[in-house]
PLY file of the C-alpha trace (Angstrom):
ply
format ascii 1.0
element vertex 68
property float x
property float y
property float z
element edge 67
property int vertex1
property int vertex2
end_header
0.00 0.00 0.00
2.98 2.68 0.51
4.33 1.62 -2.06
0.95 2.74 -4.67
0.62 5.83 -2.50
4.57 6.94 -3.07
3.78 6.27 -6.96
0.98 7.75 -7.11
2.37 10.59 -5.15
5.34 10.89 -7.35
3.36 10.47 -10.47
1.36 13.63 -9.76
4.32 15.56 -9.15
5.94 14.49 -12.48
3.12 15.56 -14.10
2.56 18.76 -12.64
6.25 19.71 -13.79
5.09 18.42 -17.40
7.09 20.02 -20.91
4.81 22.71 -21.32
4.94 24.61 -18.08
8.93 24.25 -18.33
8.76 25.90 -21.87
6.33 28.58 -21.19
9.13 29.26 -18.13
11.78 28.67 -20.66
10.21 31.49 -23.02
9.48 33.80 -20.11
13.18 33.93 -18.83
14.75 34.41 -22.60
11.96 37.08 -22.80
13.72 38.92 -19.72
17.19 38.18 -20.91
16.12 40.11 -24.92
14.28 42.94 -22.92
17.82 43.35 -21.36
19.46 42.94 -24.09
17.38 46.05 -25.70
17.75 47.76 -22.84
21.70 47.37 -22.54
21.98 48.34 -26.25
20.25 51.63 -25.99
22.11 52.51 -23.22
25.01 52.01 -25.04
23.57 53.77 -28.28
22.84 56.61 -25.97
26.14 57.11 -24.24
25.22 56.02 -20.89
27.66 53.46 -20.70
30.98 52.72 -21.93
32.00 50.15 -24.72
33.61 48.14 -21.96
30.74 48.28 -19.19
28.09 47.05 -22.87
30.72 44.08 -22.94
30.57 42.96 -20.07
27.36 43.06 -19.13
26.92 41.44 -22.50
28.76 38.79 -21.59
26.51 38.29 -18.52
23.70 38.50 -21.00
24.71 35.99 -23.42
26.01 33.46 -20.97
22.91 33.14 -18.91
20.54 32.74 -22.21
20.20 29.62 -24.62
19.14 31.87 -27.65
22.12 34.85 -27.36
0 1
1 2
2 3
3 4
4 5
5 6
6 7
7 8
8 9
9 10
10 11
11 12
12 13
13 14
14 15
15 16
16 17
17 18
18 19
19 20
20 21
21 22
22 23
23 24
24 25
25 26
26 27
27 28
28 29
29 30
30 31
31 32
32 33
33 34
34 35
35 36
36 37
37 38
38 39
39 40
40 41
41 42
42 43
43 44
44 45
45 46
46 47
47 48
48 49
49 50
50 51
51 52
52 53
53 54
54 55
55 56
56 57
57 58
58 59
59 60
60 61
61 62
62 63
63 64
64 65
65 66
66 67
């Protein structure tokens, strides 16, 4: 009997973690990472940073996203 109950259990929790909540996640975070993206090239465009501060944080950018 614990042995049902601990699948079931872990069979609802597998579920509830299913593809399509990880890529609507997925799609909000790159979202966040291209809004700063925009926002760190404007800056840049509008001299409120310097080259090297837009590389870095570029860096930072790219290296946290799947898509940069």
């Amino acid at each position: 009997m614990v042995l049902v109950l601990a699948l079931w259990t872990s069979g609802i929790a597998i579920s509830g973690c299913s593809k399509s909540f990880w890529g609507g996640a997925g799609a909000a975070y790159e979202y966040k990472k291209k809004q700063q993206m925009d926002r760190l090239e404007e800056d840049f465009e509008q001299d409120r940073i310097s080259r090297e501060e837009y590389l870095d944080r570029k860096k930072e950018i790219e290296e946290g996203s799947i898509i940069y």
